[in-house]
Residue, then its C-alpha position, 0 to 999 in steps of 0.5 A: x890161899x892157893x886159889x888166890x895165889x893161882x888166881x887173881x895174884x897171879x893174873x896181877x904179876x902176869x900183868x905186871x910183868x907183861x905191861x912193865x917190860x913193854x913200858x921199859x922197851x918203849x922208855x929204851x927207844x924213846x931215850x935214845x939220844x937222835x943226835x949221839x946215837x946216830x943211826x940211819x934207821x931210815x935210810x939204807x934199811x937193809x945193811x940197818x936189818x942185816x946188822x942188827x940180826x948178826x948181832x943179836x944171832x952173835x951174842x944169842x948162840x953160845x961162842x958166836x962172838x969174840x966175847x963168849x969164846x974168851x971164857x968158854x968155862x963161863x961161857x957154858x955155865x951162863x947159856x945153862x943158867x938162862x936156858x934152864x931159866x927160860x926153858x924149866x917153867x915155859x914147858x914144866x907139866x904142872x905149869x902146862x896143866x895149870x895153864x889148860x885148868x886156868x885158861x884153856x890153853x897149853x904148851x909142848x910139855x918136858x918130862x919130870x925127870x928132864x925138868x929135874x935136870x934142868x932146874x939141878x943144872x940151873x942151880x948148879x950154873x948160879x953157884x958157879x956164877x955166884x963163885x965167878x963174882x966172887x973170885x974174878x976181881x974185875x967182875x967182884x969190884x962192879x957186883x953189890x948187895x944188889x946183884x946178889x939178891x936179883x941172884x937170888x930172886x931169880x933161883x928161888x923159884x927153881x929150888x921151891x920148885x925142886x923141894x915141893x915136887x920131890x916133897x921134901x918136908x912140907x909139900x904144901x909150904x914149898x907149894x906155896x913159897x914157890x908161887x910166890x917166889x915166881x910171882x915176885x920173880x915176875x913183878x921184879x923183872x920190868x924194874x930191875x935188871x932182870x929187865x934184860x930179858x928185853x932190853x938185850x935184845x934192844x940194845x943188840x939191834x941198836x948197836x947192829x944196825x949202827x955196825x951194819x951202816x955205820x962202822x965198815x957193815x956197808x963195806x962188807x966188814x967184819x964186826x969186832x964181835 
């Protein structure tokens, strides 16, 4: 089971995830609407390029625009949550050395005390934002059944991580429910919102480049971001 799982399961998901998020991005630029969404993408490139990387440098940095800096609480907990999210599995060590065993190849690894802390710390910023959902009525009234399973899906992965490596119980079943828990992670992101590991940036360089040219960025205004 676990050769599978490691193996061609593995490479399937990889392959999903990889091949369906270019699919989404291609589907992004295609469906911009030429006419309504009326950026000179070709004409006064440079304001175009300057825009878009204040966009994506204002919102990808913690209190970078107007918008983070309203709620700093939240502001915190939601760059800890998708720090930890990109960051614990990218250079986890038994990742790495799975990585150099299947494929000859690794990353700059963390220490296991460190990926401890940031998988309890990603944990601890998806129960906050799960409260965040719950409490402020403005975010509660656009949250569904939905929303929470994508949650949900998202830090399975991380507390059967956390459970197998510390071998609470039953190391061989956590083992297993935490590979496929980040293999479903992997498959479900191309085709739902979890898609916004891409699309964000997409979107961040649309709406730059048409601040940049469009909205007062020839002029040397300032964004309302």
């Amino acid at each position: 089971m676990y050769e599978f799982l490691t193996g061609p399961a593995a490479i399937a998901a990889s392959g999903i995830f990889f091949i369906g998020l270019i699919v989404r991005v291609i589907f992004y630029i295609r469906g911009l609407h030429w006419q309504m969404d009326r950026v000179t993408y070709t004409v006064n490139v440079s304001y175009g390029i300057k825009g878009a990387l204040r966009s994506v440098i204002a919102w990808i940095f913690p209190f970078g625009s107007v918008g983070w800096r309203a709620k700093p609480g939240i502001t915190f907990m939601f760059f800890i949550f998708h720090f930890g999210l990109l960051f614990t599995p990218l250079f986890l060590q038994a990742h790495n050395f799975l990585l150099k065993e299947r494929w000859g190849f690794s990353l700059w690894t963390i220490s296991d005390p460190a990926a401890d802390l940031l998988t309890i710390l990603t944990l601890v910023a998806a129960f906050f934002l799960v409260l965040r959902r719950i409490a402020l009525a403005e975010v509660r009234i656009l949250t569904s059944v939905y929303d929470y399973v994508l949650l949900a899906v998202t830090v399975a992965p991380f507390l059967t991580g956390l459970l197998a490596f510390h071998q609470v119980w039953n190391y061989h079943f956590w083992l297993m429910a935490h590979i496929i828990c980040g293999e479903i992670m992997l498959i479900c992101i191309p085709f739902t919102k979890l898609s916004h590991i891409v699309l964000f940036f997409c979107s961040r360089v649309q709406l730059g480049m048409d601040f940049g040219i469009k909205r007062g960025g020839m002029k040397g205004k300032g964004f309302a971001w």
